[in-house]
C-alpha positions in Angstrom: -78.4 36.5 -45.2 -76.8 36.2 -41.8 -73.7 38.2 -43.1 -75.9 41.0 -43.8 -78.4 40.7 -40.5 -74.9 40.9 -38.9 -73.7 43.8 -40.4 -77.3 45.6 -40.4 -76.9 44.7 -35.8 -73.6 45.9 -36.0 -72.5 48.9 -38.3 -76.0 49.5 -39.7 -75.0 53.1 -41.5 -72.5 50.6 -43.6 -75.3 48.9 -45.6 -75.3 50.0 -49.2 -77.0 48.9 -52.0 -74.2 46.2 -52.9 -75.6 44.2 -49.6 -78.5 44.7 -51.6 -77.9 43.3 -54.8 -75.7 40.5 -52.8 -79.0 39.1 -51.3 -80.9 39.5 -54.6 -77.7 37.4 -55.9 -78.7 34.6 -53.6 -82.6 34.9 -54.3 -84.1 36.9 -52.1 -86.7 39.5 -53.4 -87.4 43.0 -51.5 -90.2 41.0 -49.2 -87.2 38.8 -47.9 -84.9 41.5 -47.4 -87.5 43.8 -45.9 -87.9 40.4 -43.5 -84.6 40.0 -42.9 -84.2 43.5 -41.9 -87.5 43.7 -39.6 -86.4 40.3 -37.4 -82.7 41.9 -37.1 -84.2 45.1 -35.8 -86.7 43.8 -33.9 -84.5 41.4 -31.9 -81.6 44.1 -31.2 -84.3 46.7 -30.1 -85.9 43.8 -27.4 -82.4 42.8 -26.4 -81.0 46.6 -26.2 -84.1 47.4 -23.6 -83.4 44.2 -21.8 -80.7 45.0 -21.3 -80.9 48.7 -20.5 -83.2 47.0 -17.5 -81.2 44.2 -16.4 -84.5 42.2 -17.5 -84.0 38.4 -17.0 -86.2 35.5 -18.4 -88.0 33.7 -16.1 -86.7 30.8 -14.0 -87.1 28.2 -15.9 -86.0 29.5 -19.5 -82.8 31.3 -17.3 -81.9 27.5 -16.3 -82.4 25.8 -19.7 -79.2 24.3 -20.5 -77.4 25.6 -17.7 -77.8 22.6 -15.2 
């Protein structure tokens, strides 16, 4: 799963049906991939306008861990 959300962020025209059939390997059914697909797009489109923006969290969540 996380090797193909990777490559579906990063070279998404290289996904071919073998990533496919790789996933359906490890049990996951069209629902899941369709899943796995959605989050992986959905998180590099907020990230890609947040950063287009210089868009920060707020104060508190920037600090988290940082202190």
């Amino acid at each position: 799963m996380i090797k193909f959300a990777l490559k579906l962020a990063r070279k998404p025209e290289s996904i071919e049906a073998a990533d496919h059939e790789s996933l359906r390997d490890h049990r996951f059914n069209d629902d899941d991939i369709w899943d796995i697909g959605a989050i992986t797009g959905l998180f590099a489109l907020s990230n890609r306008l947040a950063h287009l923006v210089s868009m920060r969290p707020n104060d508190e969540f920037f600090t988290m861990g940082r202190g």
